[in-house]
C-alpha positions in Angstrom: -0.8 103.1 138.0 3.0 102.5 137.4 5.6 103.1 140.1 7.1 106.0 138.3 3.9 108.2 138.6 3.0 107.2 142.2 6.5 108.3 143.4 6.2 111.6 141.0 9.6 110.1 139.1 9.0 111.2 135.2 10.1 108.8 132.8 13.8 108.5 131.7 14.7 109.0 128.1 15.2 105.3 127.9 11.2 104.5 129.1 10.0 107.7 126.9 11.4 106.3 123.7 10.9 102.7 124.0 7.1 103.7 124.9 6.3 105.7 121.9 7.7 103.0 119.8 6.4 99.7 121.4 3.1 99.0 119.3 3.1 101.4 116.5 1.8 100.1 113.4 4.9 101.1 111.0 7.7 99.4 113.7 8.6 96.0 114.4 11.1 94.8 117.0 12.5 91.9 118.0 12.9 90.1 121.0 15.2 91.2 123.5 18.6 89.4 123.5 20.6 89.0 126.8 24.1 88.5 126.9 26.2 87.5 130.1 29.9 87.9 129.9 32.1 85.7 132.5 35.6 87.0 133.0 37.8 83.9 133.0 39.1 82.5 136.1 36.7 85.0 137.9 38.5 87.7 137.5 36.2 91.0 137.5 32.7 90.5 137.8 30.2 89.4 135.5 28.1 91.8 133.2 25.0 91.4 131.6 24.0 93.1 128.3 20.1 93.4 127.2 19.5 94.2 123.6 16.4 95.3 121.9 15.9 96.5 118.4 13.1 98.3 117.1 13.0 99.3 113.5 10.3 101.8 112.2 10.0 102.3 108.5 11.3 105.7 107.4 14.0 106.0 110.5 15.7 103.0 110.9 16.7 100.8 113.4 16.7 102.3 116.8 18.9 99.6 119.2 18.2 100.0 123.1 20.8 98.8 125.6 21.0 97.9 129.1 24.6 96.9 130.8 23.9 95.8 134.4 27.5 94.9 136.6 28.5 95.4 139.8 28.5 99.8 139.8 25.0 99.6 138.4 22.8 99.9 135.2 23.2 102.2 132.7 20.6 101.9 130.3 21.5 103.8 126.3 19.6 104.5 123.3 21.6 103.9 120.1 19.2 106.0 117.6 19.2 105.0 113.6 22.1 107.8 112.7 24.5 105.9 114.9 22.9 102.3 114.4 23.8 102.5 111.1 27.4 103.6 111.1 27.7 100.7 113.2 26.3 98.4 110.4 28.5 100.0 107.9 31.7 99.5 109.8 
């Protein structure tokens, strides 16, 4: 049993579509890249960036990203419409 369903806590958008994704025949992903970035001179604090990309044939590339720093995670899903616009810019 996870910890989400013994303290009632649904699963954030985030965990919902990463779930339904992870292990479907038609999708492949690669391996999470993560990225720390060091202010120079240490100056601000440090972030960390955690990049995941899972592209399922028929939609596209959906890219999931975590930033952690010092006022917390924020976790985003960058879906295929957007992922896209990206690669074309």
């Amino acid at each position: 049993m996870s910890d989400d369903s013994r303290s009632g806590k649904m699963p954030d958008h985030f965990d919902r579509l990463i779930g339904a994704l992870d292990g479907l025949p038609d999708v492949t992903r690669v391996k999470p890249s993560t990225l720390r970035v060091v202010p120079p001179l240490g100056v601000g604090g440090t972030q960390t960036f955690i990049l995941q990309t899972y592209r399922q044939k028929d939609a596209g590339d959906m890219i999931f990203l975590e930033h952690v720093s010092e006022a917390g995670t924020v976790r985003i899903v960058i879906p295929p419409a957007v992922s896209n616009a990206i690669a074309r810019q």
